[in-house]
C-alpha positions as CSV (number, residue, x, y, z in Angstrom):
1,X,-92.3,-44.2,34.0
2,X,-94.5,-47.0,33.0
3,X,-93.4,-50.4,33.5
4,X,-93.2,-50.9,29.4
5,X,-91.0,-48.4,29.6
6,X,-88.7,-48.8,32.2
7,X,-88.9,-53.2,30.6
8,X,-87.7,-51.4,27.1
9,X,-85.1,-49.5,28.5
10,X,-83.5,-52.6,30.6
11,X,-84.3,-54.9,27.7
12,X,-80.9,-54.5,26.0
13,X,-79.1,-54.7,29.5
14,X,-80.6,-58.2,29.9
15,X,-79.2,-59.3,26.1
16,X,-75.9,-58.0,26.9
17,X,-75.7,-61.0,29.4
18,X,-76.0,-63.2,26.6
19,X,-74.8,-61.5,23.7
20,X,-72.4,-64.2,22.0
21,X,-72.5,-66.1,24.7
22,X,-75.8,-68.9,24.2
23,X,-73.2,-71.7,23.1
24,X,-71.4,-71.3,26.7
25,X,-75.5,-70.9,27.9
26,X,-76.1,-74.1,26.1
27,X,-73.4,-76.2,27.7
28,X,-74.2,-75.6,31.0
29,X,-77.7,-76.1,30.4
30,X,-76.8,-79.8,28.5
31,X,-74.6,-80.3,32.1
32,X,-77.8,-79.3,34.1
33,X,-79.7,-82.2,32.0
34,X,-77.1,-84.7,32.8
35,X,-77.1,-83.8,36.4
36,X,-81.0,-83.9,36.3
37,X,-81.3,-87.3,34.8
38,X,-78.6,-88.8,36.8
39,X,-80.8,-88.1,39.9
40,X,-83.8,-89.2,38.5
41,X,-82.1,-92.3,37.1
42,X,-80.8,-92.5,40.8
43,X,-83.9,-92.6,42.0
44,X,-85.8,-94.7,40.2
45,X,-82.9,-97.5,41.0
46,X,-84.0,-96.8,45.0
47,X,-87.4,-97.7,44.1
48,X,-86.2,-101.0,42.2
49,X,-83.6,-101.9,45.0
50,X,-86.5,-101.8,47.2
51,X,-88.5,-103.8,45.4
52,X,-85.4,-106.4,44.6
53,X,-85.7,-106.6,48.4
54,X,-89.4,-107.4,48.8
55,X,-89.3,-109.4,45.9
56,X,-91.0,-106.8,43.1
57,X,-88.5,-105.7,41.0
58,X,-88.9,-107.4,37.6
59,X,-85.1,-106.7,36.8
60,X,-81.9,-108.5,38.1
61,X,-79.2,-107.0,40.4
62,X,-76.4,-107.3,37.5
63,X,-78.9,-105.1,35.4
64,X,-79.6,-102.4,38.8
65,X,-75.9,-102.3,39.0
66,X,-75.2,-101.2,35.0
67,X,-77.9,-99.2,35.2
68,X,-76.2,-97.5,38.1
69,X,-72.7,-97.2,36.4
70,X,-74.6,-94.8,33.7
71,X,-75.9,-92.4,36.4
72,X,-72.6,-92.0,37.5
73,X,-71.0,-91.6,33.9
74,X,-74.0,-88.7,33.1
75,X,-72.7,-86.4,36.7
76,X,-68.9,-86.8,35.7
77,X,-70.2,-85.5,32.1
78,X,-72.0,-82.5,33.3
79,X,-68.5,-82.3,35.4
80,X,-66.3,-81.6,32.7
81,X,-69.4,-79.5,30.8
82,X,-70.1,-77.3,33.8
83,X,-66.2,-77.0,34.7
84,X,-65.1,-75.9,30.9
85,X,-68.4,-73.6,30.3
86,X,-69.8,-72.4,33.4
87,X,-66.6,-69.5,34.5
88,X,-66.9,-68.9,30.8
89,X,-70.5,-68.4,30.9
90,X,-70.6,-66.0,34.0
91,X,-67.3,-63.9,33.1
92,X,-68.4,-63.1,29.8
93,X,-71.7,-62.2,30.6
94,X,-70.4,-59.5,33.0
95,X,-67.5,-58.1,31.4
96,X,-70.5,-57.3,28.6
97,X,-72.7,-56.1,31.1
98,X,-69.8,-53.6,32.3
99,X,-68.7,-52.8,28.3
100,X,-72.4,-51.7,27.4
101,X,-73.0,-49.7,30.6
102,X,-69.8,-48.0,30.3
103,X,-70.3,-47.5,27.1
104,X,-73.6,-45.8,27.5
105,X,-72.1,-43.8,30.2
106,X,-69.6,-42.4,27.5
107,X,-72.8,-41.5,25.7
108,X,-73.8,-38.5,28.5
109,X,-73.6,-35.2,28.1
110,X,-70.1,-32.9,28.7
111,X,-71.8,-31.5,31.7
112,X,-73.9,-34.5,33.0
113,X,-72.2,-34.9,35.8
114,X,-72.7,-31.2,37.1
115,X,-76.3,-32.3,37.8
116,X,-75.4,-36.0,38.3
117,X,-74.1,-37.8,41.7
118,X,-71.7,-40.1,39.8
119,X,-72.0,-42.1,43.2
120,X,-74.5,-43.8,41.2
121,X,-72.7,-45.6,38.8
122,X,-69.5,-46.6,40.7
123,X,-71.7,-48.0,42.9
124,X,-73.4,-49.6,39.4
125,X,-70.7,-51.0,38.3
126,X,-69.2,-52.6,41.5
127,X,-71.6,-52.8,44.4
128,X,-74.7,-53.9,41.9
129,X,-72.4,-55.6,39.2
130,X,-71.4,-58.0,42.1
131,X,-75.3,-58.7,43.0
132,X,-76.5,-59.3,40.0
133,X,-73.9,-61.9,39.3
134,X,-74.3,-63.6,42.4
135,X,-78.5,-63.5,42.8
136,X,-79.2,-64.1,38.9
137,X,-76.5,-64.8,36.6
138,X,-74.7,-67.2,39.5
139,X,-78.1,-69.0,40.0
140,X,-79.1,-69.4,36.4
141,X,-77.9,-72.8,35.7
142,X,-78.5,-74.4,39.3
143,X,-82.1,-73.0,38.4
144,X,-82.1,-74.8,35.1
145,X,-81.1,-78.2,37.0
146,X,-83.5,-78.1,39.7
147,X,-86.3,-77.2,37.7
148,X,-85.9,-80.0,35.0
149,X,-85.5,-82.3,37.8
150,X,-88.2,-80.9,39.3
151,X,-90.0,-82.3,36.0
152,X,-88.2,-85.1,36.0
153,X,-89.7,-86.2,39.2
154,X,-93.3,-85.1,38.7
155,X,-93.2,-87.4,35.9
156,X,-92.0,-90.2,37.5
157,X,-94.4,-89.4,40.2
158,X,-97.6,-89.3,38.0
159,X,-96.5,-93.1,36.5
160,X,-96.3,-94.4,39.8
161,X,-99.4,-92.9,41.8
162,X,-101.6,-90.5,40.1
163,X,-103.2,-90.0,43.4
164,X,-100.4,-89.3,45.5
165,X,-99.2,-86.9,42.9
166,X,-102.1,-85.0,43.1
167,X,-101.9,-84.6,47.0
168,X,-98.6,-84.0,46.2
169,X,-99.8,-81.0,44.4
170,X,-102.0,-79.6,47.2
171,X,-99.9,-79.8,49.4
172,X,-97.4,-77.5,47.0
173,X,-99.3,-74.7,46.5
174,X,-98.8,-73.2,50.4
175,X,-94.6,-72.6,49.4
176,X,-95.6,-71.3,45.7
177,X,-97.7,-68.5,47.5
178,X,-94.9,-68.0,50.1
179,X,-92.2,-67.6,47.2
180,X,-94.0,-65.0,45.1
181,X,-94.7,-63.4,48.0
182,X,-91.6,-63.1,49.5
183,X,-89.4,-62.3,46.2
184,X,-91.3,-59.1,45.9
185,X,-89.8,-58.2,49.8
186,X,-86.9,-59.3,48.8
187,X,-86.3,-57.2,45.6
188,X,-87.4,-54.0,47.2
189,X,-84.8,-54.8,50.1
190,X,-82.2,-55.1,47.5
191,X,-83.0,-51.8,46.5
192,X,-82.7,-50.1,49.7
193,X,-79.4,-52.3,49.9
194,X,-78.2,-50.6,46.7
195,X,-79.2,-47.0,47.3
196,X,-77.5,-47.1,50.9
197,X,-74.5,-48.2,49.5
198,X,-74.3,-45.4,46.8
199,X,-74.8,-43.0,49.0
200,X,-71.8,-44.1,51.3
201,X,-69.9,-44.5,48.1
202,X,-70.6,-40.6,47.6
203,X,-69.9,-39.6,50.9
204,X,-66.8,-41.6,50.9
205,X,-65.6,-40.2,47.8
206,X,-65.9,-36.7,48.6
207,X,-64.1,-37.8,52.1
208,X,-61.4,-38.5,50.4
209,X,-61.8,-35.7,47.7
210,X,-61.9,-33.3,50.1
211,X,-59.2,-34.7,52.4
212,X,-56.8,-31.5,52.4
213,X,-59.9,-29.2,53.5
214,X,-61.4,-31.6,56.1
215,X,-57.7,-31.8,57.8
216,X,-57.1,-28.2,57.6
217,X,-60.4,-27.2,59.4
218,X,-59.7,-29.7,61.8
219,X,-63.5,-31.5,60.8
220,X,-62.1,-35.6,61.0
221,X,-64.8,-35.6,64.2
222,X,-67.2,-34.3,62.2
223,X,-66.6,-36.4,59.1
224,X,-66.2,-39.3,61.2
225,X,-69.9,-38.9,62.3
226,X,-71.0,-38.4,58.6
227,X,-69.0,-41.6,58.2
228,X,-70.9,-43.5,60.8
229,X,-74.2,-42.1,60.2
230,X,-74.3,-43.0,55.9
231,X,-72.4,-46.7,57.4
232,X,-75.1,-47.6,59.9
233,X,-77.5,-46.8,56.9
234,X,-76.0,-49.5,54.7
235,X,-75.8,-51.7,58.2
236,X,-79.8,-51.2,59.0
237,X,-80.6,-51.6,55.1
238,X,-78.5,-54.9,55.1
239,X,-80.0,-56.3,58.3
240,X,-83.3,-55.8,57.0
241,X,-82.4,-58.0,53.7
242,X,-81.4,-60.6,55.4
243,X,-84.3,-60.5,57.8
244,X,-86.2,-61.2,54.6
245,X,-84.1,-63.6,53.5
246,X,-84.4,-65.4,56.5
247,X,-88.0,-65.2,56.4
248,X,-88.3,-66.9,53.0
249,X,-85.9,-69.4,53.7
250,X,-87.5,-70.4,57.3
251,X,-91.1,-70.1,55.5
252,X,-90.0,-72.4,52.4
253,X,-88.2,-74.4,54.7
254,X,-91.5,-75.2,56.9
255,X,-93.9,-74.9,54.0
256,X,-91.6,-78.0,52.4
257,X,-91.9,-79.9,55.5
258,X,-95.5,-79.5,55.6
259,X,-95.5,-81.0,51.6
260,X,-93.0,-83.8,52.7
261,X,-94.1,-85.0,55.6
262,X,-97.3,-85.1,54.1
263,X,-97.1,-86.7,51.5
264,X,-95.1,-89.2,53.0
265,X,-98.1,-90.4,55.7
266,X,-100.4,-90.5,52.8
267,X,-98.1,-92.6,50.7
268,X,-97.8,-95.0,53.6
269,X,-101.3,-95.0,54.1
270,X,-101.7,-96.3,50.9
271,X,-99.1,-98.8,50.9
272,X,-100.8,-100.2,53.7
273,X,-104.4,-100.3,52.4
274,X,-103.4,-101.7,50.0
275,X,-104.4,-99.2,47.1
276,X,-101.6,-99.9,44.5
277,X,-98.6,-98.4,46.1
278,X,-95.9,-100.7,47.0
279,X,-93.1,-100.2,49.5
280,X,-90.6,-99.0,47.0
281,X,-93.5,-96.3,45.7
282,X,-93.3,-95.2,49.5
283,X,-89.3,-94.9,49.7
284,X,-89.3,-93.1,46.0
285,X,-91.9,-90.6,46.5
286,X,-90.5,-89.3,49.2
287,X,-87.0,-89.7,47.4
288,X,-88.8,-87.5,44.3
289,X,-90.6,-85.2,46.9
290,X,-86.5,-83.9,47.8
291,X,-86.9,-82.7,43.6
292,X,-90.5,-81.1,44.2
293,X,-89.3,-79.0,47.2
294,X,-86.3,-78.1,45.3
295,X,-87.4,-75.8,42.9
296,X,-90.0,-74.5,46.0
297,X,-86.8,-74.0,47.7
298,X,-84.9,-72.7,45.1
299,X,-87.2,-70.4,43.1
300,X,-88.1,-68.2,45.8
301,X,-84.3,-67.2,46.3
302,X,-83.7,-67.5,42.6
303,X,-87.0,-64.8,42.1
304,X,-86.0,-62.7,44.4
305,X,-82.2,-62.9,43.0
306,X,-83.9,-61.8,39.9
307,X,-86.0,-59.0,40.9
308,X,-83.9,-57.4,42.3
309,X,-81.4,-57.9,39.4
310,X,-83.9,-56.2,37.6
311,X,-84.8,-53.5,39.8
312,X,-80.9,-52.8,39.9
313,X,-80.5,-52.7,36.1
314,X,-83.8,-50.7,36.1
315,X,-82.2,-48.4,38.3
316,X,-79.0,-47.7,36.1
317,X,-81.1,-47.8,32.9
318,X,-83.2,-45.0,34.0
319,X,-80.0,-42.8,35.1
320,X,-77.8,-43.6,32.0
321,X,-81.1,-42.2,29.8
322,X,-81.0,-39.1,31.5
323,X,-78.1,-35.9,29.9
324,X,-77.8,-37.7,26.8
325,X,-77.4,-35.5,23.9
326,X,-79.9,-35.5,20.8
327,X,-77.9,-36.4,17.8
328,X,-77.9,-33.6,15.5
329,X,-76.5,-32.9,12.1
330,X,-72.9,-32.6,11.2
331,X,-71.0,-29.8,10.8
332,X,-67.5,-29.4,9.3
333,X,-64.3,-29.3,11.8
334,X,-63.4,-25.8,10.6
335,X,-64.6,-22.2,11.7
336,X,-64.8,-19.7,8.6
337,X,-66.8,-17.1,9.7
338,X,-67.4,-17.0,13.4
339,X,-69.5,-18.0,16.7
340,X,-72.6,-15.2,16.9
341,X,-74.5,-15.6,20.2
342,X,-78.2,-13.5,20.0
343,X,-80.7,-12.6,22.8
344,X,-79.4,-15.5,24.5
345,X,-81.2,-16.7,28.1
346,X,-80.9,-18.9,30.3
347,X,-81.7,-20.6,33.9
348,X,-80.5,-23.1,36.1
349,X,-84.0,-23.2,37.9
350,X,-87.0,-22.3,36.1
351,X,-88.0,-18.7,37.5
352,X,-83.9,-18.2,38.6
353,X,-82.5,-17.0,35.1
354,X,-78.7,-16.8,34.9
355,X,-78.6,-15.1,31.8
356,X,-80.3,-12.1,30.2
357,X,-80.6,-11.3,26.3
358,X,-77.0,-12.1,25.8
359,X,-75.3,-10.7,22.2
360,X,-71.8,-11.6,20.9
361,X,-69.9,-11.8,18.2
362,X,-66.3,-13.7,17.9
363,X,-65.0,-13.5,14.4
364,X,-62.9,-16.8,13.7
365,X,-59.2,-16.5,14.5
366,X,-59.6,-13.9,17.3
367,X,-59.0,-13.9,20.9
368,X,-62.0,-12.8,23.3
369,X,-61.8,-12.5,26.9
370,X,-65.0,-12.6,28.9
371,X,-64.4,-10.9,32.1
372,X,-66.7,-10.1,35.4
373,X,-67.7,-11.0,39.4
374,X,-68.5,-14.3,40.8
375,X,-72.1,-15.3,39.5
376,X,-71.7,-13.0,36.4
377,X,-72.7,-15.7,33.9
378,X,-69.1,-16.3,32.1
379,X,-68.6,-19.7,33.1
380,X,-72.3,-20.5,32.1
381,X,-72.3,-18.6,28.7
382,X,-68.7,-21.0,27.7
383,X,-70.8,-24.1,29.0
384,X,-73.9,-23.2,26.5
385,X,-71.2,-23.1,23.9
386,X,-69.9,-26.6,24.3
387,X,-73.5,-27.4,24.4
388,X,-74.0,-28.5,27.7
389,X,-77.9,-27.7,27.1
390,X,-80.4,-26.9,24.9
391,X,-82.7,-25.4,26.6
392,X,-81.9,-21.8,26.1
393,X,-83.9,-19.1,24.4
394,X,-82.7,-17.3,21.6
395,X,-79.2,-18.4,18.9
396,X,-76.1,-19.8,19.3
397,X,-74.6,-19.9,15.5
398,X,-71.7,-21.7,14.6
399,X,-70.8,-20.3,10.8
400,X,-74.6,-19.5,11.1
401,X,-75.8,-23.3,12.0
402,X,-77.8,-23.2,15.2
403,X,-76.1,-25.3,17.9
404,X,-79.4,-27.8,18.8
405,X,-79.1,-28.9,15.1
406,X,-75.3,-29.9,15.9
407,X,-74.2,-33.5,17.1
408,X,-72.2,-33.7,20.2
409,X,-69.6,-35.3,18.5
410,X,-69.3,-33.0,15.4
411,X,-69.3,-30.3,17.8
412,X,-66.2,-32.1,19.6
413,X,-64.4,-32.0,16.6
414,X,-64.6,-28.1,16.2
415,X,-63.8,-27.2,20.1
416,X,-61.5,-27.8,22.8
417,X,-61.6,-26.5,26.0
418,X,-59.1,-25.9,29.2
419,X,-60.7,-26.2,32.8
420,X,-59.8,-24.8,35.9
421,X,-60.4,-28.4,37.3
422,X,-57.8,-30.5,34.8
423,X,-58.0,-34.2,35.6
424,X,-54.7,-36.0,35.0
425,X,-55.0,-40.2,34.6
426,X,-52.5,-42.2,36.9
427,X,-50.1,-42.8,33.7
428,X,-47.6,-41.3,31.3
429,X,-47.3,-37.5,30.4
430,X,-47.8,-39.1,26.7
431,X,-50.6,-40.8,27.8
432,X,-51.9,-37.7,29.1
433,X,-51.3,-35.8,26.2
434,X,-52.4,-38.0,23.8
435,X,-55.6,-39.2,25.8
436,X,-54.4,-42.7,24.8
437,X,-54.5,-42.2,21.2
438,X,-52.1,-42.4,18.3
439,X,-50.5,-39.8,16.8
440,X,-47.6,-38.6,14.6
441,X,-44.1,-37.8,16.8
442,X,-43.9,-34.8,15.2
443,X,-47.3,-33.4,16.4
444,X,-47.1,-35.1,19.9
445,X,-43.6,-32.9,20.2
446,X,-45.1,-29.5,18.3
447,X,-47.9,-29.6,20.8
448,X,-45.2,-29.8,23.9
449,X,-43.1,-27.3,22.6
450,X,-46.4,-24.8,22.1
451,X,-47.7,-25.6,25.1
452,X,-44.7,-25.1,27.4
453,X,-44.2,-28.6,28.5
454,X,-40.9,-29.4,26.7
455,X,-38.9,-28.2,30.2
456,X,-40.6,-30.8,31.7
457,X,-40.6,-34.0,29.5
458,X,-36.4,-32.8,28.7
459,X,-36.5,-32.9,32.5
460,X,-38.6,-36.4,33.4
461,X,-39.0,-38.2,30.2
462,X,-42.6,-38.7,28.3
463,X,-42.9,-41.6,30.3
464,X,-43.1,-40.2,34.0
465,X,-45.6,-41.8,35.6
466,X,-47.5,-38.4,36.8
467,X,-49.6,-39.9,39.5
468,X,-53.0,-40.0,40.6
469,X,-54.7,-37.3,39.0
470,X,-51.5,-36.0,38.4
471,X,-50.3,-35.4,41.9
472,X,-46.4,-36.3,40.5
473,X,-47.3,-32.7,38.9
474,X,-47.6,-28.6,39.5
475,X,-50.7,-26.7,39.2
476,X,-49.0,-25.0,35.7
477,X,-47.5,-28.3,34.4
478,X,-51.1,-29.9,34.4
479,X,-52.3,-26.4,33.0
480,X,-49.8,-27.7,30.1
481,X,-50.8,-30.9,29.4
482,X,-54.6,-29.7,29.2
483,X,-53.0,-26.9,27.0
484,X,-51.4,-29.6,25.0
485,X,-54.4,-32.0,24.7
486,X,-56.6,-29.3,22.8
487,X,-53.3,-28.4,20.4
488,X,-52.7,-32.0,19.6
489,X,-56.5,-31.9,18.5
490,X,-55.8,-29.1,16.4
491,X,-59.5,-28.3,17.1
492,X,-60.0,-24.4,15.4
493,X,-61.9,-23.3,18.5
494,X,-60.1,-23.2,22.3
495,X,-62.7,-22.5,25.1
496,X,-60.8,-21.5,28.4
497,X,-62.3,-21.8,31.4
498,X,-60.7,-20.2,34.2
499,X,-57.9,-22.3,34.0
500,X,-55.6,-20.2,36.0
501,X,-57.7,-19.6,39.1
502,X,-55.4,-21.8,40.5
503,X,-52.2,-20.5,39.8
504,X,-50.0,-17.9,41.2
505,X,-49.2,-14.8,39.0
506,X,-46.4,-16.1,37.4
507,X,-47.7,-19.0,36.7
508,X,-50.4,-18.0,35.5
509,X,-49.3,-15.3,33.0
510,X,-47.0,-18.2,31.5
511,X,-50.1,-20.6,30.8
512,X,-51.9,-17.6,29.2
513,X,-48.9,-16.6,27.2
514,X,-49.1,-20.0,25.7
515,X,-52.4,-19.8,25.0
516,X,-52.4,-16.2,23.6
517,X,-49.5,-17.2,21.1
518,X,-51.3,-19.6,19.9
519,X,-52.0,-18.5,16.1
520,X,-54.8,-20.1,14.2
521,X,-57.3,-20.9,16.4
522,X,-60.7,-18.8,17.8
523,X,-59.9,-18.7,21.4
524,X,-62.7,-17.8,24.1
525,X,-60.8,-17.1,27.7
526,X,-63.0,-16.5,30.8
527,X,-60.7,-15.2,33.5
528,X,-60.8,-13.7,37.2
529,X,-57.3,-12.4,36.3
530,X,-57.2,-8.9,34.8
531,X,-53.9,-8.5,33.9
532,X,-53.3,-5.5,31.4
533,X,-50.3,-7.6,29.2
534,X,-53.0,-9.9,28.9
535,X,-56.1,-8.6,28.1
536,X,-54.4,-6.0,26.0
537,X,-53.5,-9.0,23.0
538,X,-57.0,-9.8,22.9
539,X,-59.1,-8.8,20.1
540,X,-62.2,-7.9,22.3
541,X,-63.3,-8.2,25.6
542,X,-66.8,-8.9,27.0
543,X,-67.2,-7.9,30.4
544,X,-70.5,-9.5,32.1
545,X,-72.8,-8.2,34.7
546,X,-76.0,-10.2,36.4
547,X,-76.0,-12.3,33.6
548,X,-76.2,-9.4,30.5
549,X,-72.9,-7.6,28.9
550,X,-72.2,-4.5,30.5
551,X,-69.9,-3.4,28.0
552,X,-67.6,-4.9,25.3
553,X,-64.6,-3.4,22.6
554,X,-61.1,-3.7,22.8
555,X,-59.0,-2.9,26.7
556,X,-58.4,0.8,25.7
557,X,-61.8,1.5,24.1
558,X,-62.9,0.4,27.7
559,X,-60.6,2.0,30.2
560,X,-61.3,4.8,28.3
561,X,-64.9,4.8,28.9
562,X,-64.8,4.3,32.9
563,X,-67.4,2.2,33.2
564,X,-67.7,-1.1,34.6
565,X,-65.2,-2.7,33.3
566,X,-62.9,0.1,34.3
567,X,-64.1,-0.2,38.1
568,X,-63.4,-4.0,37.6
569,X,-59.6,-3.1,36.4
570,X,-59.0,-0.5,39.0
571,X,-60.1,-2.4,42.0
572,X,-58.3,-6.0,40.8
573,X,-54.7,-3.6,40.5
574,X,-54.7,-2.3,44.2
């Protein structure tokens, strides 16, 4: 991407920070001021103070003294400001920055995450959040103040000497080139910070995800190593940030002395030739020199802080504009005639296809059943259907409207679908059910009862606590609450994916029972299970082969003909 592009797409990143919040933006920049002119004030009285010593100073000590009283009034001022405003300032400016990202992250595609490492943005909104706080947002106003007392003092500096300002200048530009150069070091260190530490936030999730396997294959040594390999990247990618760190504050540090030390010897020179600089010039310049080197000091960190801010929020950007649906037309949440899939194709990996010239036809209200091995194409074919992409060749008609030409969300309103994988949230079988929504008691409780969950909340309450991702739970009973989600969305169409793989028979006949009694509603079942009391209620099967469909009609028009789909039931019985 070019860099207008990548600018426009973290553009509306940067106004979340202040989004609603320039008043709180204001105030701490009106404390900076204060705190700015009080040490300019304060600074200008150590030049008359000198020069009340040496007998220069055309004002009295009473006058110094009030004069000295008001600087002190302006820093408890910005106190109060910076106290009140500041937290306010940074907190908000976050908590928008998380809203809008997570927000955006809602906006993905259903199947984003299949070629996604979600690594990415937990370490996004954690690891990164925490930086770009700290190395921008944190340093904003302390910016703000050293740079308008950095002004502040050049002023000052160009009434008293012209001369020594402008040596004053030379000497500055040796730390300007050092900053710009080392910010750019530091912002791509940042980086390499931030990508270490998402991928040991992937390999740490699936450490834990995977905890079960790893213990029953005895692999903790070999995990362990994984461990220690991703950690000693993060280690050698953080040692390497601060070396650069260290580097510009060392170089800043010295190029500052250079400016200071400087100026100072010139600034005595002339207060001892006699060339219009008095003692208390001498004392204040280098007094005002502390507010040059500031910023010189400052800016280096604060533009590298920034950079790589940006490159962070460039980096979550970019990933949060990838698998996001094209918004389509909309299309009513009702199925009249039917889903009609033509000459449908499909790959993965260009040159791999994974489907070949597909044809169905499911006639609203019916119950299909697409059956085959591993790798047949099932799983893929109900993915297409919830539009997880568009780029198939050949139809996918919803009441005859072609799928690309449908929103995501108007499709969400028409379909439903069961997973193998059912994710339970750490809270209430209501909350579960209801996916944190409101609804009418006497749906909540008619989707329970169809779904085979009333045993269970009679038993443990609608307000059991089922655990983290439902670990309080069985396999069947978080079957259920999936089962029930769809039915309290009283979607027309119910996509089933496998959702019994996990089961035992029993089990597993009961959640398809559920499923198959379900009256109303188009329902699309892929299953490994072949079970005749099954597949027998359903209106058609479709049984899949290398990606095409090997055969399809009802389970006796099938058995009868002893073809694939018979070899498939034979084998799965013995």
């Amino acid at each position: 991407m070019t860099k207008q592009e990548i600018g426009a797409l973290r553009r509306p990143f940067i106004k979340e920070l202040f989004r609603n919040n320039k008043f709180n933006l204001a105030m701490t920049v009106l404390a900076a001021f204060l705190a700015a002119a009080s040490e300019l004030v304060i600074s200008w009285l150590i030049k008359e103070v000198a020069d009340l010593i040496s007998g220069e100073c055309p004002y009295g000590f009473g006058t110094l003294l009030i004069v000295a009283g008001g600087a002190f009034a302006l820093i408890g001022l910005g106190w109060i400001l910076d106290r009140k405003f500041l937290s306010e300032f940074r907190a908000k400016a976050m908590k928008q920055y998380r809203e809008y990202a997570f927000d955006r992250l809602m906006e993905k595609g259903i199947q984003a995450f299949s070629g996604e490492n979600s690594s990415l943005y937990i370490s996004a909104l954690s690891n990164d959040v925490n930086t770009i706080e700290t190395d921008f947002i944190g340093k904003l106003q302390s910016t703000i103040q050293v740079g308008v007392t950095f002004v502040g003092a050049l002023v000052l500096m160009i009434w008293y000497s012209p001369l020594l300002t402008l040596i004053a200048i030379g000497f500055s530009l040796l730390p300007i080139v050092v900053s710009v150069v080392l910010g750019n070091k530091a912002a791509t260190a940042e980086k390499n910070v931030s990508d270490q530490k998402e991928s040991y936030t992937g390999m740490l999730k699936d450490a834990l995800t995977g905890f079960s396997v790893i213990k029953s294959f005895k692999a903790e040594k070999s995990i362990a190593k994984l461990h220690d390999h991703s950690n000693e990247s993060v280690a050698e990618a953080s040692k390497k940030r601060t070396r650069v760190n260290v580097l510009a504050g060392y170089s800043s540090g010295i190029a500052g002395g250079i400016l200071q030390f400087g100026v100072f010897f010139v600034a005595a020179a002339l207060a001892l030739s006699g060339k219009g600089v008095t003692a208390g010039t001498a004392i204040v310049f280098v007094q005002l020199l502390n507010y040059v080197l500031g910023p010189i000091q400052t800016f280096p960190t604060f533009y590298a802080g920034m950079m790589s801010a940006f490159s962070l929020i460039d980096k979550l950007a970019q990933a949060l504009n990838r698998h996001v649906p094209e918004e389509g037309g909309q299309i009513p949440p009702r199925l009249d005639e039917g889903i009609s899939v033509r000459d449908l194709a499909f790959a993965y990996e260009e040159g791999k296809p994974v489907l070949h010239d597909v044809d169905m036809e499911l006639r609203a209200g019916g119950c299909y059943a697409l059956v085959g091995g591993s790798g047949s194409g099932k799983s893929t074919i109900l993915n297409l259907l919830m539009a997880s992409s568009k780029n198939y060749r050949g139809e996918i008609l919803y009441d005859g409207r072609e799928l690309k030409t449908v929103s995501a969300g108007s499709l969400y309103d028409l379909v439903s679908i069961i997973q193998q994988n059912v994710f339970v949230f750490n809270s209430t079988i209501r909350d579960n059910i209801t996916m944190f929504s409101e609804f009418p008691e006497e749906e909540i409780g008619r989707a329970v009862r169809l779904s085979g969950l009333k045993k269970l909340v009679d038993e443990k309450g609608a307000d059991y606590l089922c655990g983290e991702n439902g670990s309080g739970l069985s396999g069947g009973e978080r079957q259920r609450i999936s089962i029930a989600r769809a039915l309290l969305r009283k979607t027309p169409v119910l996509f089933v994916d496998e959702a019994t793989a996990a089961l035992d028979a029993e089990t597993s006949f009961e959640v398809l029972d559920a499923i198959l009694k379900l009256e109303g509603y188009t329902r699309v079942i892929v299953t490994h299970d072949l079970d005749e009391n099954v597949l027998r209620r359903c209106t058609g099967l479709f049984a899949l082969k290398n990606g095409e469909v090997s055969e399809q009609g009802s389970f006796d028009d099938l058995m009868a003909r002893k073809g694939y789909f018979y070899s498939l039931f034979t084998v799965s019985q013995r």
